[in-house]
VEXZAKOL-921826 format. One record per residue (C-alpha): residue number from 1; residue in three letters; x, y, z. Coordinates in pm, whole numbers, plus 50000, padded with zeros to 5 digits. Layout:
<sites>
(site NUM; 'ALA'; (X; Y; Z)),
...
</sites>
This chain:
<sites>
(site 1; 'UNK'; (97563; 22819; 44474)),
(site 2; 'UNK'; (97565; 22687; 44809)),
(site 3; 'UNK'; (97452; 22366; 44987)),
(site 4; 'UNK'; (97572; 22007; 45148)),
(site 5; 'UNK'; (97527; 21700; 44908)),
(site 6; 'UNK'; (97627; 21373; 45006)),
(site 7; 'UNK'; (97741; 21154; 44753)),
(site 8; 'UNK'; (97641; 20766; 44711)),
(site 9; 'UNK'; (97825; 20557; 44460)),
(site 10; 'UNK'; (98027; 20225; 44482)),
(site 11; 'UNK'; (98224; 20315; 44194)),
(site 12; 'UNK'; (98511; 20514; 44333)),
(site 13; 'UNK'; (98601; 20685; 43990)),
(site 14; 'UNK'; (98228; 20809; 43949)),
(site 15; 'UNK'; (98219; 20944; 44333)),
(site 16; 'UNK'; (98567; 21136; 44269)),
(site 17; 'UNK'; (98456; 21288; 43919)),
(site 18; 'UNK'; (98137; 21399; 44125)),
(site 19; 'UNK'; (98303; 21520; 44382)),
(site 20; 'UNK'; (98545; 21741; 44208)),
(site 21; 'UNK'; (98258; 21908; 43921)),
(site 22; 'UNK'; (97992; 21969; 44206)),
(site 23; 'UNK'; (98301; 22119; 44430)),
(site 24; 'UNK'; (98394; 22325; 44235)),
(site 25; 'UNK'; (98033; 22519; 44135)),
(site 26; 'UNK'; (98023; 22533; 44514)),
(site 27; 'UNK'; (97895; 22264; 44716)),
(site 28; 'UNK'; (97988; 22107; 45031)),
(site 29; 'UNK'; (98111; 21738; 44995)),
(site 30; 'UNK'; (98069; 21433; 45159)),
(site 31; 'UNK'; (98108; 21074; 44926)),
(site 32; 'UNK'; (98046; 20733; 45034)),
(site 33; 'UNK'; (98086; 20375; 44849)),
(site 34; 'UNK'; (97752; 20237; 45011)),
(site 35; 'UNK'; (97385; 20282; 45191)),
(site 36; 'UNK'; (97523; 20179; 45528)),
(site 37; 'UNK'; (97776; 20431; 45524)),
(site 38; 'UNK'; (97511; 20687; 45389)),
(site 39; 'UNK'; (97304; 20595; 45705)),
(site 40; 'UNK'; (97614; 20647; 45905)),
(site 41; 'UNK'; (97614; 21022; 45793)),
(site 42; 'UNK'; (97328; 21105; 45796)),
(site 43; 'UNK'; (97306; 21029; 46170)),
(site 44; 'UNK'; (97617; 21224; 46226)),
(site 45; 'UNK'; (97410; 21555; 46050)),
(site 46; 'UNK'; (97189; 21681; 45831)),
(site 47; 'UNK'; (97244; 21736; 45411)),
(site 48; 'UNK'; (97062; 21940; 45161)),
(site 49; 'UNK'; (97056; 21633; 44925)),
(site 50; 'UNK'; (97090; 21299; 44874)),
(site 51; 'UNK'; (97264; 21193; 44547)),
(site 52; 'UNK'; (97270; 20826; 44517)),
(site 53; 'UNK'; (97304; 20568; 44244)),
(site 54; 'UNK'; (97026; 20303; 44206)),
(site 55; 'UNK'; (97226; 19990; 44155)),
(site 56; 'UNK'; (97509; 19899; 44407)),
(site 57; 'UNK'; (97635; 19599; 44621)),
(site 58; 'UNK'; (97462; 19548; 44922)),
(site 59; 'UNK'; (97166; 19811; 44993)),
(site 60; 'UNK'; (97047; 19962; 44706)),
(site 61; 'UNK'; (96939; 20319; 44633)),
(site 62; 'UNK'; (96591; 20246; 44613)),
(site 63; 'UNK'; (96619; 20085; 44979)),
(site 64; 'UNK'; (96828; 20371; 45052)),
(site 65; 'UNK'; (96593; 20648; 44999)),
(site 66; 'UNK'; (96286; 20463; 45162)),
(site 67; 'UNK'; (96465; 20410; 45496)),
(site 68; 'UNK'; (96624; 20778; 45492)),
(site 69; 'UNK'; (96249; 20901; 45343)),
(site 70; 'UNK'; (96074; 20734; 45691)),
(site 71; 'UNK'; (96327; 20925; 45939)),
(site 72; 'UNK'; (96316; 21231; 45710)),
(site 73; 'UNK'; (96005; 21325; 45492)),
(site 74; 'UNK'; (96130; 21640; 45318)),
(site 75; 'UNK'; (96505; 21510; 45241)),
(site 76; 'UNK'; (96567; 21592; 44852)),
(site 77; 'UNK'; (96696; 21226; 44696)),
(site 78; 'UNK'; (96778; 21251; 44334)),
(site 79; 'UNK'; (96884; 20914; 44181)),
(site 80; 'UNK'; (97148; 20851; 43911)),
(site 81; 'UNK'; (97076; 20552; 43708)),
(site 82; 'UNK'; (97151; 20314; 43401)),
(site 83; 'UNK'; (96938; 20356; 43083)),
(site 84; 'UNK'; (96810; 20010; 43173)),
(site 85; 'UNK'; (96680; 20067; 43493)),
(site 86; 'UNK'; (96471; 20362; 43415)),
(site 87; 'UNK'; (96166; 20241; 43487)),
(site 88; 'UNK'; (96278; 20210; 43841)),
(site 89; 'UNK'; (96399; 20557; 43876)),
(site 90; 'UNK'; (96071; 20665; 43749)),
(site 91; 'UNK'; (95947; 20474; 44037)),
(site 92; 'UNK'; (96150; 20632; 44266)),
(site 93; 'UNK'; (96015; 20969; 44170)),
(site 94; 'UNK'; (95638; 20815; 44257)),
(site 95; 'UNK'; (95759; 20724; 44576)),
(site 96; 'UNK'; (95907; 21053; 44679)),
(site 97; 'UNK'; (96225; 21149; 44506)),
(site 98; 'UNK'; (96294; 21465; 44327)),
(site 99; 'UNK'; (96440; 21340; 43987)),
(site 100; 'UNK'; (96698; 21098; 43857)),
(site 101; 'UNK'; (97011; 21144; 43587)),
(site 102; 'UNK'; (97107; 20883; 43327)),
(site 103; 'UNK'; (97384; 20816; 43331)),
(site 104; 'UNK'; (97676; 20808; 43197)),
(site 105; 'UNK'; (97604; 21178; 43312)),
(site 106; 'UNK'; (97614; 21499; 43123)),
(site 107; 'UNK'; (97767; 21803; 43311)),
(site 108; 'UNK'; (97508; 22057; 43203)),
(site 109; 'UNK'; (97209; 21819; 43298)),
(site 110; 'UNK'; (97384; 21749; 43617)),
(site 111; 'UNK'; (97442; 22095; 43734)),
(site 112; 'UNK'; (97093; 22190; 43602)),
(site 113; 'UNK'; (96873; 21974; 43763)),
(site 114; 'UNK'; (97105; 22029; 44124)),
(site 115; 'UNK'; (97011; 22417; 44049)),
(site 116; 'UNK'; (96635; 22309; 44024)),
(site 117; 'UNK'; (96677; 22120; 44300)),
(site 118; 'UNK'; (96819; 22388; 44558)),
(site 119; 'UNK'; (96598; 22637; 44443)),
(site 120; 'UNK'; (96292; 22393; 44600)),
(site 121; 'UNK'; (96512; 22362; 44884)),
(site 122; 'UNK'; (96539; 22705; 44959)),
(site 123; 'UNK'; (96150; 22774; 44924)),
(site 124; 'UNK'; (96095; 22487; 45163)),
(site 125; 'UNK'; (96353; 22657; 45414)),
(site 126; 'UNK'; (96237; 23016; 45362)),
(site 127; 'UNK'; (95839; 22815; 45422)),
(site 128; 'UNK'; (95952; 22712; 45772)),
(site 129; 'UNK'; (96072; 23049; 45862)),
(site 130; 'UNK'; (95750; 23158; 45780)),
(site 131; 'UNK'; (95594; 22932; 45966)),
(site 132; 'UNK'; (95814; 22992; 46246)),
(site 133; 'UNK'; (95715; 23348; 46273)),
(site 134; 'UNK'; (95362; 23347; 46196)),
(site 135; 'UNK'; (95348; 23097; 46520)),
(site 136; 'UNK'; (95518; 23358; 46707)),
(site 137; 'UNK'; (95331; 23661; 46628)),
(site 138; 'UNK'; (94998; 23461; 46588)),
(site 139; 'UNK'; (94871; 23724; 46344)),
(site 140; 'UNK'; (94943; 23848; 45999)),
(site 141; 'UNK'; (94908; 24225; 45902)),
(site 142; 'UNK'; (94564; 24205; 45672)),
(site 143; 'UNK'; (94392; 24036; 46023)),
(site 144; 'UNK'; (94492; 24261; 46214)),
(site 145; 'UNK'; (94210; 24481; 46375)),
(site 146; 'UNK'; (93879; 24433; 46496)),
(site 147; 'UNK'; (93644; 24407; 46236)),
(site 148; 'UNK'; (93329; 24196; 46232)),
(site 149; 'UNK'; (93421; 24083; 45848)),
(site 150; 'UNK'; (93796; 24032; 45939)),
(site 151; 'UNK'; (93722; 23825; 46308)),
(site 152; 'UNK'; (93486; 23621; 46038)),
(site 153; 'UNK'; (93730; 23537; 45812)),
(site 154; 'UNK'; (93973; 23483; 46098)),
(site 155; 'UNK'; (93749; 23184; 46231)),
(site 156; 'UNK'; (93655; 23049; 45883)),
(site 157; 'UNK'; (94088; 23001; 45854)),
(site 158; 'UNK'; (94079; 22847; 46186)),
(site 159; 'UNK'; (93826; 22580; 46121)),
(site 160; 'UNK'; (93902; 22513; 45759)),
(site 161; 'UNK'; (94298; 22522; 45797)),
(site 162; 'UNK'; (94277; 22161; 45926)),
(site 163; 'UNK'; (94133; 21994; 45614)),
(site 164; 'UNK'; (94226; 21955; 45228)),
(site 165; 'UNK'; (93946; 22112; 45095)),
(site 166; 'UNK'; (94006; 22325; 44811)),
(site 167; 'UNK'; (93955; 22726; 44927)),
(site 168; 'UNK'; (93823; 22982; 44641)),
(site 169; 'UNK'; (93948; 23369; 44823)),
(site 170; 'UNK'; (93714; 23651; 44692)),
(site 171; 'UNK'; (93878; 24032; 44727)),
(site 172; 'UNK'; (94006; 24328; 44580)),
(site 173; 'UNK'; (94360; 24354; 44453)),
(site 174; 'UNK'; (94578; 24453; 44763)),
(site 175; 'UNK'; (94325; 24289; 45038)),
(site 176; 'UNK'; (94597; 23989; 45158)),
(site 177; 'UNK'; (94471; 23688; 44955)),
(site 178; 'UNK'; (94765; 23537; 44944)),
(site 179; 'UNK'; (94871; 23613; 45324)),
(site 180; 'UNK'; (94529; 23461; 45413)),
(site 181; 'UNK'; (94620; 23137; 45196)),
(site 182; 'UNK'; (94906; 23093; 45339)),
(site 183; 'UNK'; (94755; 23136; 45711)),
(site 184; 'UNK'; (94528; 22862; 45586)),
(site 185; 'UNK'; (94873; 22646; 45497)),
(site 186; 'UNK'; (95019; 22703; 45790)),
(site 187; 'UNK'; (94734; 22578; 46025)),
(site 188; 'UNK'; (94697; 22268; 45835)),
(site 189; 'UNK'; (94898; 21978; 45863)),
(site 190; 'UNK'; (95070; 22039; 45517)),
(site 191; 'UNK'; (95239; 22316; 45729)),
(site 192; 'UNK'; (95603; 22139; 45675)),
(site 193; 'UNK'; (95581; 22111; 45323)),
(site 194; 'UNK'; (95576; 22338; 44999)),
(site 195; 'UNK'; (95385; 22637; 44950)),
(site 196; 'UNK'; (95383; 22758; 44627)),
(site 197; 'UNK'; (95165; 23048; 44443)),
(site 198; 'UNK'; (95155; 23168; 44110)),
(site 199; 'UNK'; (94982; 23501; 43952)),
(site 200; 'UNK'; (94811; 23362; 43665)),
(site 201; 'UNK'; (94756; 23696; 43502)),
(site 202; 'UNK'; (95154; 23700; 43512)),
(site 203; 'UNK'; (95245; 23379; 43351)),
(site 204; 'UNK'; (95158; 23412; 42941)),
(site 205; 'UNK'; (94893; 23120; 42853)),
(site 206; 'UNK'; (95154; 22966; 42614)),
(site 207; 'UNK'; (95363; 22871; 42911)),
(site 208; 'UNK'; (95124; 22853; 43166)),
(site 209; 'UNK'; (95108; 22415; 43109)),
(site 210; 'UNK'; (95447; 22391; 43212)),
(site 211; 'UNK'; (95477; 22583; 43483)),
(site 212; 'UNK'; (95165; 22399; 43658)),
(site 213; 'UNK'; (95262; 22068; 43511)),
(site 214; 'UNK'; (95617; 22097; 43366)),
(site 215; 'UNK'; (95787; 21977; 43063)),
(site 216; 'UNK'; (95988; 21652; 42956)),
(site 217; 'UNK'; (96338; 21784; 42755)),
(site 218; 'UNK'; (96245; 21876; 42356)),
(site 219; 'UNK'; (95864; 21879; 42459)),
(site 220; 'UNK'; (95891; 22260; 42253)),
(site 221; 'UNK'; (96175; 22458; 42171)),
(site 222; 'UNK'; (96366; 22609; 42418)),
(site 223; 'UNK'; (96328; 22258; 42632)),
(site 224; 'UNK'; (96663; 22174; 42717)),
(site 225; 'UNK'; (96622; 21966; 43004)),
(site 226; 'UNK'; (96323; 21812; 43223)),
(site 227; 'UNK'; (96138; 22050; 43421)),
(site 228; 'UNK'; (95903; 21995; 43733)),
(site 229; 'UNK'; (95623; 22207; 43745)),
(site 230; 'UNK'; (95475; 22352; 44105)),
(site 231; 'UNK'; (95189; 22047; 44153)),
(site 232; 'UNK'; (95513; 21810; 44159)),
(site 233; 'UNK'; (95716; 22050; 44363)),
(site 234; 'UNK'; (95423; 22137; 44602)),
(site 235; 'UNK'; (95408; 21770; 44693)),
(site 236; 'UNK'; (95219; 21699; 45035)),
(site 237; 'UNK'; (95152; 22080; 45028)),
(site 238; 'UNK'; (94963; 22380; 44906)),
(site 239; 'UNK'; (94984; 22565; 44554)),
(site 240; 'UNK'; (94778; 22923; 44542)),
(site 241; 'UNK'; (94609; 22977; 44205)),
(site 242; 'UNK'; (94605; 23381; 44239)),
(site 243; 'UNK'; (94397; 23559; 43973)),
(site 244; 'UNK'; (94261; 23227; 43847)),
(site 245; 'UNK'; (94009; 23407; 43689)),
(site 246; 'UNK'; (94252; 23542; 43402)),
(site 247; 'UNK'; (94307; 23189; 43332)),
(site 248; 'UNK'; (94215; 23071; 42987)),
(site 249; 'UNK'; (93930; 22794; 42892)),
(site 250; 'UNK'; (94177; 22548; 42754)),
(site 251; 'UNK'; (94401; 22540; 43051)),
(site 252; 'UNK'; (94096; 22543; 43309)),
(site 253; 'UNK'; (93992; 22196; 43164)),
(site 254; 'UNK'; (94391; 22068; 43243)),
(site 255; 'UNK'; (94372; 22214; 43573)),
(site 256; 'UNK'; (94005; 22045; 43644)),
(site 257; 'UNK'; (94152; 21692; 43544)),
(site 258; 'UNK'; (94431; 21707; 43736)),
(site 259; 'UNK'; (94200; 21845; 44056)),
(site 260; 'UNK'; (93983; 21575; 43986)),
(site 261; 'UNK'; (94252; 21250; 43917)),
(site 262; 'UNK'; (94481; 21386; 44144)),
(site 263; 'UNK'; (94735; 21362; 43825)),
(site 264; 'UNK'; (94974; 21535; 43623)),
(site 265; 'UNK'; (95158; 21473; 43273)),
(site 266; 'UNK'; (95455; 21678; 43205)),
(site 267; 'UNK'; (95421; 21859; 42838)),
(site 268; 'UNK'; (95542; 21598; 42610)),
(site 269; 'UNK'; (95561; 21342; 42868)),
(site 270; 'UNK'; (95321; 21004; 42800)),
(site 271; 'UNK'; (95373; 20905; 43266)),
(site 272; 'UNK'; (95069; 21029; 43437)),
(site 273; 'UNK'; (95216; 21129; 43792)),
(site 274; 'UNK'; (94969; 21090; 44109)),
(site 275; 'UNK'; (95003; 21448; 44299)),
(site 276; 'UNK'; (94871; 21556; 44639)),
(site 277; 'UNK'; (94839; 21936; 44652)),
(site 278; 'UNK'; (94584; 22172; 44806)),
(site 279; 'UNK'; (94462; 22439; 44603)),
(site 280; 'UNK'; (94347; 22756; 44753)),
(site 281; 'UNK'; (94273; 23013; 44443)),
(site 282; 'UNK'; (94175; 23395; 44469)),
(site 283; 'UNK'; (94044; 23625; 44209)),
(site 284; 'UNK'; (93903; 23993; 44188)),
(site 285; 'UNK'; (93632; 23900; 43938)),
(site 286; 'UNK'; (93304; 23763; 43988)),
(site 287; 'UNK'; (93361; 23371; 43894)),
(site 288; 'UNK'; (92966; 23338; 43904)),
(site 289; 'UNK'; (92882; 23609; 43638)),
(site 290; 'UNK'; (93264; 23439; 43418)),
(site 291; 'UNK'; (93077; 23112; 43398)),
(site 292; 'UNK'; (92715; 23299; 43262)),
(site 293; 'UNK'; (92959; 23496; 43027)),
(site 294; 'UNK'; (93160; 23166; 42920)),
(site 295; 'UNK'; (93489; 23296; 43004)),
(site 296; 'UNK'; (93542; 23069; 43313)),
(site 297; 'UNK'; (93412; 22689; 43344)),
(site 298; 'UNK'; (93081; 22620; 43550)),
(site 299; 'UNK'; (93234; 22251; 43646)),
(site 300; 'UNK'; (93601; 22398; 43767)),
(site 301; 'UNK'; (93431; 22679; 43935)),
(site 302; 'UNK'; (93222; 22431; 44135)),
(site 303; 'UNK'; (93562; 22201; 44249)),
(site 304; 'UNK'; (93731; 22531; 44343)),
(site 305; 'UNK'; (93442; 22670; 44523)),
(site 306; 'UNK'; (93372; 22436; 44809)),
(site 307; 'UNK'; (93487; 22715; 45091)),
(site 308; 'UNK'; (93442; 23082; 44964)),
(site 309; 'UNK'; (93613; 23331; 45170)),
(site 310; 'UNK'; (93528; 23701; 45110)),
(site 311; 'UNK'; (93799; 23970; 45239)),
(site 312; 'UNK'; (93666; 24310; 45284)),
(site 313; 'UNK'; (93816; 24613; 45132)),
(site 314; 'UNK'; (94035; 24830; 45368)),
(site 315; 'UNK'; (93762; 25108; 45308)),
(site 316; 'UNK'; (93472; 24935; 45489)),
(site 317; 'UNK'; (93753; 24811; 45778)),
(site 318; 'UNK'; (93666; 25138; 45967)),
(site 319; 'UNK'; (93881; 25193; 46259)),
(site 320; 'UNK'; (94116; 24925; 46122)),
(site 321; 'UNK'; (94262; 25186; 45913)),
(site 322; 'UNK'; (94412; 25314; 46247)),
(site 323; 'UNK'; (94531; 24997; 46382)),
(site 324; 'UNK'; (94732; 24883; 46051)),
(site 325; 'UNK'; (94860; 25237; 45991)),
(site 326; 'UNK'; (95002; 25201; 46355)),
(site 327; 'UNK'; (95119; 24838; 46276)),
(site 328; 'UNK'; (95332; 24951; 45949)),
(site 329; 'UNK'; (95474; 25238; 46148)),
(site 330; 'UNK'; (95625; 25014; 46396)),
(site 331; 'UNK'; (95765; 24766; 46135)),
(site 332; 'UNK'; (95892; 25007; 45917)),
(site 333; 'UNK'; (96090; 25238; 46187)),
(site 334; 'UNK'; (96223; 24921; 46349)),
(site 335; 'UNK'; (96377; 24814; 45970)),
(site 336; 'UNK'; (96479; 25154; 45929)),
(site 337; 'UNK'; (96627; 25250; 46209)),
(site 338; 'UNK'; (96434; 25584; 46249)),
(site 339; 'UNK'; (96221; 25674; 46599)),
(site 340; 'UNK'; (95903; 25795; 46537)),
(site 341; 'UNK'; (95650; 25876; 46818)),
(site 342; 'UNK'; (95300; 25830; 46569)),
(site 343; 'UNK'; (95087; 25934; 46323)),
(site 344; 'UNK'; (94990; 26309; 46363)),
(site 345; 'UNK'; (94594; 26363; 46415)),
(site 346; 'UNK'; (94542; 26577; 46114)),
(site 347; 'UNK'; (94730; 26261; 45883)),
(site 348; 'UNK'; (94510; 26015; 46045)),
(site 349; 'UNK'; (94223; 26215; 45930)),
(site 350; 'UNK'; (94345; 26175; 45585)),
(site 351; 'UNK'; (94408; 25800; 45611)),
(site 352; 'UNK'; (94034; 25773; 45735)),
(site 353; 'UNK'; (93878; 25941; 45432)),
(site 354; 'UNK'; (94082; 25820; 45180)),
(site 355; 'UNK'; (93896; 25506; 44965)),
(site 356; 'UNK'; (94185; 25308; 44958)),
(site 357; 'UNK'; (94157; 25156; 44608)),
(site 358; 'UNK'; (94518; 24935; 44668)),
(site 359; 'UNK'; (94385; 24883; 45001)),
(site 360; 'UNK'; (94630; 24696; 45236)),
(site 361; 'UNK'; (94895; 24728; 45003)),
(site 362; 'UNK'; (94826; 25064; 44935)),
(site 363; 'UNK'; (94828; 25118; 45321)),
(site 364; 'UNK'; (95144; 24937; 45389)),
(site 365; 'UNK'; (95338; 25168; 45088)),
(site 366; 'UNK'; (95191; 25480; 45190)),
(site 367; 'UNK'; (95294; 25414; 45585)),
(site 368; 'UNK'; (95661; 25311; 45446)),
(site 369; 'UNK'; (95716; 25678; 45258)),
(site 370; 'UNK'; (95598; 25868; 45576)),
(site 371; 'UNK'; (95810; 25700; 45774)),
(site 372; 'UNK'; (96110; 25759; 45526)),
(site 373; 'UNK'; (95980; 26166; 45480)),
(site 374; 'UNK'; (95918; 26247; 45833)),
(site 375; 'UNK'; (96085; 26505; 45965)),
(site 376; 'UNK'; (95926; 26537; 46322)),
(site 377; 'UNK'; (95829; 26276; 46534)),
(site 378; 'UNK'; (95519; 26259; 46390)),
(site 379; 'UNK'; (95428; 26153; 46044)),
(site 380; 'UNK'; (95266; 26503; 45930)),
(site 381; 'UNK'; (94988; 26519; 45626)),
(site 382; 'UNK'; (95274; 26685; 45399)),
(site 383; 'UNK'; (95453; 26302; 45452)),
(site 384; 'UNK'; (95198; 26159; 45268)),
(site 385; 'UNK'; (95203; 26111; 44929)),
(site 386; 'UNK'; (94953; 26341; 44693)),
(site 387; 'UNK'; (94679; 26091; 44584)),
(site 388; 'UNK'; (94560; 26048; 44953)),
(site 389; 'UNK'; (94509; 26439; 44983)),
(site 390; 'UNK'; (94315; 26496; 44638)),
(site 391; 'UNK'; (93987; 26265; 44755)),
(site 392; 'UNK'; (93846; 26492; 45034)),
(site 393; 'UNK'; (93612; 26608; 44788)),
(site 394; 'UNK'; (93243; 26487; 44871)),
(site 395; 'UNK'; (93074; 26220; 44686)),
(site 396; 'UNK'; (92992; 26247; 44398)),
(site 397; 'UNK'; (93239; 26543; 44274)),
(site 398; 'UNK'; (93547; 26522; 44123)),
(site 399; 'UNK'; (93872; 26671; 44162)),
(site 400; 'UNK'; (93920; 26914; 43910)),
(site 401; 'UNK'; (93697; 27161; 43665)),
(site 402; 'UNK'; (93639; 27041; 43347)),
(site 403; 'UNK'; (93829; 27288; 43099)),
(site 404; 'UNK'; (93569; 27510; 42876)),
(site 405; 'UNK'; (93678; 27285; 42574)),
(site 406; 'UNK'; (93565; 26965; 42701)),
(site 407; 'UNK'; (93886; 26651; 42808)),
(site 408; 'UNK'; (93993; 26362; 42611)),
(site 409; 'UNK'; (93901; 26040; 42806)),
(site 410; 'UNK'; (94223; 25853; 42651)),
(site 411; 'UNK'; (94406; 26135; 42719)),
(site 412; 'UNK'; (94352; 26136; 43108)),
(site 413; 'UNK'; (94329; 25728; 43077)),
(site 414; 'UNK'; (94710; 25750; 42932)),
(site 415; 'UNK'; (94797; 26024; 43199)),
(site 416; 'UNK'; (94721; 25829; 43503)),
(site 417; 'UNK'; (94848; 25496; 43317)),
(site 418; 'UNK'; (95231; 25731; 43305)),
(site 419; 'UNK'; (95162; 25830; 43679)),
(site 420; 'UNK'; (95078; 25496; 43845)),
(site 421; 'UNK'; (95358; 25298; 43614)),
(site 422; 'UNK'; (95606; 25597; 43756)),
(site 423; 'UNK'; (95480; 25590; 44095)),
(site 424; 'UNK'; (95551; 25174; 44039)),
(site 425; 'UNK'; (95945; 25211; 43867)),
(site 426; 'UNK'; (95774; 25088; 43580)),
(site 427; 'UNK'; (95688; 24733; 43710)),
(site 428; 'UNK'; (95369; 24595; 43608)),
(site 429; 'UNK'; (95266; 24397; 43868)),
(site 430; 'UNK'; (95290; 24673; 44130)),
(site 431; 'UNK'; (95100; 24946; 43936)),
(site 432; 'UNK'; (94771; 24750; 43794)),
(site 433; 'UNK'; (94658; 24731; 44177)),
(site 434; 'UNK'; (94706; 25158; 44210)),
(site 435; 'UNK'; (94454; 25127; 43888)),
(site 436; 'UNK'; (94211; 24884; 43985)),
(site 437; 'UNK'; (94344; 24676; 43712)),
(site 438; 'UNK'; (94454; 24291; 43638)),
(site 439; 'UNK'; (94838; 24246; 43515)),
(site 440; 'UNK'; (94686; 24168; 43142)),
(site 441; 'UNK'; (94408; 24447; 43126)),
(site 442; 'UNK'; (94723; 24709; 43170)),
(site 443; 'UNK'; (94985; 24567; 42966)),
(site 444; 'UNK'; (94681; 24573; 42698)),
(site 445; 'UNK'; (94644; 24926; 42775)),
(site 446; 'UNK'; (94986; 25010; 42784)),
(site 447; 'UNK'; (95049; 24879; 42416)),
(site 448; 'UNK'; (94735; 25011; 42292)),
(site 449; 'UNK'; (94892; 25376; 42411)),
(site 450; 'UNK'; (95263; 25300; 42316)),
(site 451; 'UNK'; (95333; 25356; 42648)),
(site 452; 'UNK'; (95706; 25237; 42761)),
(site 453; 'UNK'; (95950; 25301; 43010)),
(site 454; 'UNK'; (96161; 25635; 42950)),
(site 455; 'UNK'; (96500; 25550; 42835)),
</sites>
C-alpha cells in the first residue's frame, strides 16, 4: 500500500502510535498537533488523505475539513472521534467526509477503512487520466467512423452530457455502452468526480443491496466492518447501472426510492444519507416488453428512461468496420511493438461479411490476434481467427450438413458453450458476449451441462 496521509491530533501519544502502525503498512507520514498547522501543509503540497480528530484546542476538525473541503473538493477527510461525539462525525460524513473511527481505535478497523479509502482514491485518479485523454484524442473507439446512427448518438452525448438527467443506453453486448456513459460523464460537469459502473448480471442479488447502498458492521454475517456502497462513493458523480435489466423486482423498488429521495440507508443502518449521483443504465433487453412481462418495473423504467440512446450493432456500421479495424491495428502494434503496414484486401473482405455478433468487442479481439499472428506486413485472412471465415455462407444456410442420423440440439448447445468459454480462458464475463448471452443465462447453462473448467 502506498499513499501520503497527514496526520491531525493534539495528543502527541495518539499522533506517534499513528504514525508508526500506518508507517509501517506503507504510507507516507506527515503529523501535526493542530488545524493551523494542517493548513500550513497543505499549502506546502498535496496529500492523499486527511486524518484528523474531531475535538482539539483551537480549530476543530469539523472547521478543519470545511475550510480544506472549499480550497479542495475531492480531498479524502476521514475523522477519528469519541463515542460521544458521534453524532457529529456522522455529520461530517453529510457534509463531505469519507468516514470516521471511534476511537480508542482498533488496528484492523483502522487499516481497513484506510484500504477502502485508497482504493476510491485511486479510481478518482485513474478517472482524471481518463478524462485527460479522452480530451486529447476527442474520440473514443465505438464513435469512431462515419455513420449516420453513430454521428446521432455522437450529438445526443454532446447535448445531454451537460445536464443530470438520468440516461437509459439501448445495445447489443459488445456495442460500447459503457464507453458512451462515460463520454456522457466526462462532458458534464461531474467530470472531476467518481465514475463508477457495475454489471448487474455479475453481482448475485443477495449482495447486490450492499454494493449499491453498503452495509453498517454485523448488518449479516461476514460484516466485519462498515462498508460504503458506490451511490456514497460516486458522490457529485456518475454510477452506470450496466445490464439493469437482470436486476431483480425487489431491488428495482430500492433503487427507485433512492432515485426518487435522492437517499440511501446502508443494510442494517437506521441514517438515511442524502446522495447526488447520475445514473446512466444500459441493457440488451427490451425494458418495454420486461415491464408487459412483469419482470422489470413500469415506474423505474419511466425514471430511468428520460434520454434513450440506441447504439447500432457493428454489422449495420458499414464502412465503419474498416475504419475501427484500422484504428485497433494502430493501437495494438504501437503496444506491441510490432510494424505492420495494414490489413490485406482479401482479410478486409472477411471483416466486411462477417455479422459481428460481439460486435466492437469482438472487433477489437479479433484485430489484437492478427496483429500478434502476422507474419507479413499485412494481416493475411489465415491471421484471423476461424469463426470469422465459417459465415460466408449465404443467408439462410448453415455451415455444415446435417449428419443422416439427425444432431442433438444440447449437444451442439454444450459444444459451442466448451468453445466460446475456451476461446474466453474460462471467464464468464468475456464469453456470454461471443454467445449472445447475459452473465446469468450462461452460468445457468453451464450448470445445467456440468460444464467446468478442465483441471
Amino acid at each position: 500500500m502506498s499513499g501520503s496521509i497527514l496526520i491531525v491530533d493534539d495528543e502527541k501519544g495518539q499522533r506517534d502510535i499513528l504514525s508508526a502502525i500506518l508507517s509501517k503498512e506503507g504510507y507516507d507520514i506527515v503529523t501535526v498537533p493542530g488545524g493551523r498547522e494542517a493548513l500550513e501543509e497543505l499549502e506546502k503540497g498535496e496529500f492523499d488523505l486527511l486524518l484528523t480528530d474531531l475535538k482539539m484546542q483551537g480549530m476543530s476538525g469539523m472547521e478543519l475539513m470545511e475550510r480544506v473541503l472549499a480550497e479542495n473538493p475531492g480531498q479524502c477527510v476521514i475523522m477519528m472521534t469519541a463515542h460521544g461525539t458521534i453524532d457529529s462525525a456522522k455529520t461530517a460524513i453529510k457534509m463531505g467526509a469519507f468516514d470516521y473511527l471511534e476511537k480508542p481505535l482498533e488496528r484492523d478497523d483502522l487499516i481497513l477503512t484506510l484500504q477502502r479509502a485508497f482504493e476510491k482514491i485511486n479510481l478518482l485518479k485513474e478517472n482524471r487520466v481518463l478524462h485527460k485523454r479522452l480530451a486529447e484524442t476527442r474520440m473514443l473507439p465505438n464513435m469512431i467512423g462515419e455513420h449516420p446512427k453513430m454521428m446521432e448518438v455522437a450529438k445526443m452525448i454532446n447535448k445531454i452530457a451537460p445536464t443530470s438527467t438520468t440516461v437509459l443506453i439501448y445495445g447489443e453486448s459488445g456495442t460500447g455502452k459503457e464507453l458512451v456513459a462515460r463520454a456522457i460523464h466526462d462532458g458534464s460537469p461531474r467530470r472531476d468526480k467518481a465514475f463508477f459502473a457495475i454489471n448487474c448480471a455479475a453481482i448475485p442479488d443477495s449482495l447486490m443491496e450492499s454494493e449499491l447502498f453498503g452495509h453498517e458492521k454485523g448488518s449479516f454475517t461476514g460484516a466485519g466492518t462498515r462498508e460504503i456502497g458506490l451511490f456514497e462513493a460516486a458522490e457529485g458523480g456518475t454510477v452506470f447501472l450496466d445490464e439493469i435489466g437482470e436486476m431483480n423486482i425487489a431491488m428495482q423498488a430500492k433503487l427507485l426510492r433512492a432515485i426518487q429521495e435522492k437517499e440511501i440507508r446502508r443494510v442494517g443502518g437506521k441514517m438515511n444519507i442524502p446522495v447526488d449521483v447520475r445514473i446512466i443504465s444500459a441493457t440488451n433487453k427490451d425494458l418495454e416488453q420486461e415491464t408487459r412481462k412483469g419482470a422489470f418495473r413500469e415506474d423505474l423504467f419511466y425514471r430511468l428512461n428520460v434520454i434513450r440512446i440506441t447504439l447500432p450493432p457493428l454489422r449495420e456500421r458499414g464502412n465503419d468496420i474498416l475504419t475501427l479495424a484500422n484504428f485497433f491495428l494502430k493501437k495494438y502494434s504501437e503496444s506491441s511493438g510490432i510494424t505492420l503496414k495494414g490489413i490485406s484486401k482479401p482479410a478486409l473482405k472477411i471483416l466486411l461479411e462477417y455479422s459481428w455478433p460481439g460486435n466492437v468487442r469482438q472487433l477489437e479481439s479479433v484485430i489484437e490476434r492478427g496483429v500478434l499472428m502476422a507474419e507479413s506486413d499485412y494481416i493475411q485472412p489465415e491471421d484471423l481467427p476461424a469463426e470469422v471465415h465459417h459465415e460466408a455462407s449465404p443467408a439462410g444456410s448453415l455451415p455444415f450438413e446435417f449428419p443422416a442420423g439427425g444432431i442433438s440440439i444440447d449437444e451442439l448447445e454444450r459444444d459451442l458453450i466448451i468453445k466460446a468459454m475456451q476461446r474466453a480462458d474460462w471467464v464468464i464475463s468475456k464469453a456470454a458476449p461471443l454467445l449472445g448471452m447475459s452473465y446469468k443465462t450462461l452460468q445457468y447453462r453451464l450448470e445445467k451441462f456440468g460444464i467446468g473448467k478442465p483441471e
